[in-house]
C-alpha positions in Angstrom: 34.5 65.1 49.2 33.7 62.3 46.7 34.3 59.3 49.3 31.8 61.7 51.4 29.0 61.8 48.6 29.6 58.2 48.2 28.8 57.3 51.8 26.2 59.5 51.6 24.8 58.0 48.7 25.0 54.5 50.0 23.3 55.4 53.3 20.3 57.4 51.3 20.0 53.9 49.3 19.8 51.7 52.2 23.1 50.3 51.0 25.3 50.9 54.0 23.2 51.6 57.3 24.1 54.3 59.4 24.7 51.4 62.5 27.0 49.8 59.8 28.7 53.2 59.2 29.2 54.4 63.0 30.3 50.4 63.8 33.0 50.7 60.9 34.6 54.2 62.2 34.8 52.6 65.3 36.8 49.9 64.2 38.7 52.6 61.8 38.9 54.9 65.0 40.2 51.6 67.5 42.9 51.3 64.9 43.9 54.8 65.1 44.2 54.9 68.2 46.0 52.2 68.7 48.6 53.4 65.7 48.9 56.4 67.5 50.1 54.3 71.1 52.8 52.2 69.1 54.2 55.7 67.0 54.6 57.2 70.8 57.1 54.2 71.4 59.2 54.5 68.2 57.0 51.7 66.4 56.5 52.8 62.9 55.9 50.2 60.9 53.3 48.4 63.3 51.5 52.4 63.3 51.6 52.7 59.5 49.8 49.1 59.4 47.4 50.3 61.9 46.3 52.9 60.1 46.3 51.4 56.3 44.0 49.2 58.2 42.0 52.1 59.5 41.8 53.6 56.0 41.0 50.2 54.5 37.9 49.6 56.9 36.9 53.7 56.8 38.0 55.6 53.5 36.3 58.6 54.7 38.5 58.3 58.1 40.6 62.0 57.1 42.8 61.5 60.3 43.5 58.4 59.7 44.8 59.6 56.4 47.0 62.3 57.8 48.2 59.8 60.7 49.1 57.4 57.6 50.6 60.0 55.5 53.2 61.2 58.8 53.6 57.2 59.1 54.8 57.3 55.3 57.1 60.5 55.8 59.1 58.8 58.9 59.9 55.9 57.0 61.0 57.8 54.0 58.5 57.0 51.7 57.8 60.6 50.7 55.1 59.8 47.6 53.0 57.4 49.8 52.9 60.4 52.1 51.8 62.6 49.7 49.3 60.9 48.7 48.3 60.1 51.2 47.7 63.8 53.0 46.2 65.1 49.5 43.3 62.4 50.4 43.1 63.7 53.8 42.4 67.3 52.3 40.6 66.1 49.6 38.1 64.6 52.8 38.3 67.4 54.7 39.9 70.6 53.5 39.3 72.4 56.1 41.2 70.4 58.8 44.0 72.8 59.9 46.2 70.2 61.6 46.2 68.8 58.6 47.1 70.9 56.2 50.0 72.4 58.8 50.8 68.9 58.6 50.9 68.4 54.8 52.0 72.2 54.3 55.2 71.4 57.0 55.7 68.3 54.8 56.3 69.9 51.8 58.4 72.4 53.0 61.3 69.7 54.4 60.2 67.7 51.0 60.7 70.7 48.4 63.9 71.6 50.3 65.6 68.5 50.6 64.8 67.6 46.8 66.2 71.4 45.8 68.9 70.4 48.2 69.9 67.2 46.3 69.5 68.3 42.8 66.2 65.8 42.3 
C-alpha cells in the first residue's frame, strides 16, 4: 500500500509520468517473465536475479515479489523469502496466489523449525 500511495503521489506531482510508469513495469514485467522461463529449467539463481531486477526497476511489481520470495525459499534462504512475500501482501493483500503461496510457506517453514528444535 505505501509503495502504491508513493507512486501515486509522484504521478499526481508530475514526478514520475504515467508513460515513465507503464515503460518501467514493462521492463519489471520482461524480467519476470523471463525469471519465470529460466525457474521452469531448474535455473534458480539466474530467476532470483531476474526478479531482484524486476523489483529493483518496479517496487510496486507484487508478483515479482512473490516470484522472488519462491526464488528465496528454493535456495534455502527462508528470511529473504519472508520478506520478501510480506512485501508482496503488503502491495496487494488481496492476491490469493499469493498468500497460498506465503501461507504454504510458512506451514513447511514453522514445521521444519518445530522439527529441528530452532
Amino acid at each position: 500500500m505505501k509503495f502504491r500511495t508513493i507512486v501515486l503521489a509522484a504521478l499526481l506531482l508530475g514526478l514520475l509520468s504515467p508513460t515513465a510508469y507503464a515503460d518501467r513495469r514493462s521492463d519489471a514485467k520482461a524480467q519476470v517473465d523471463f525469471g519465470i522461463k529460466v525457474a521452469q529449467r531448474g535455473l534458480w539463481k539466474e530467476a532470483q536475479y531476474r526478479w531482484e531486477r524486476a523489483v529493483e526497476i518496479d517496487p510496486t511489481y507484487a508478483a515479482a515479489w512473490n516470484n522472488l520470495a519462491i526464488a528465496y525459499e528454493q535456495q534455502g534462504q527462508f528470511d529473504e523469502a519472508r520478506k520478501a512475500y510480506l512485501k508482496a501482501l503488503d502491495i496487494d493483500p488481496k492476491n490469493l496466489l499469493i498468500q497460498q503461496n506465503y501461507d504454504l510457506f510458512r506451514e513447511i517453514n514453522d514445521r521444519t523449525k518445530n522439527r529441528d528444535g530452532r
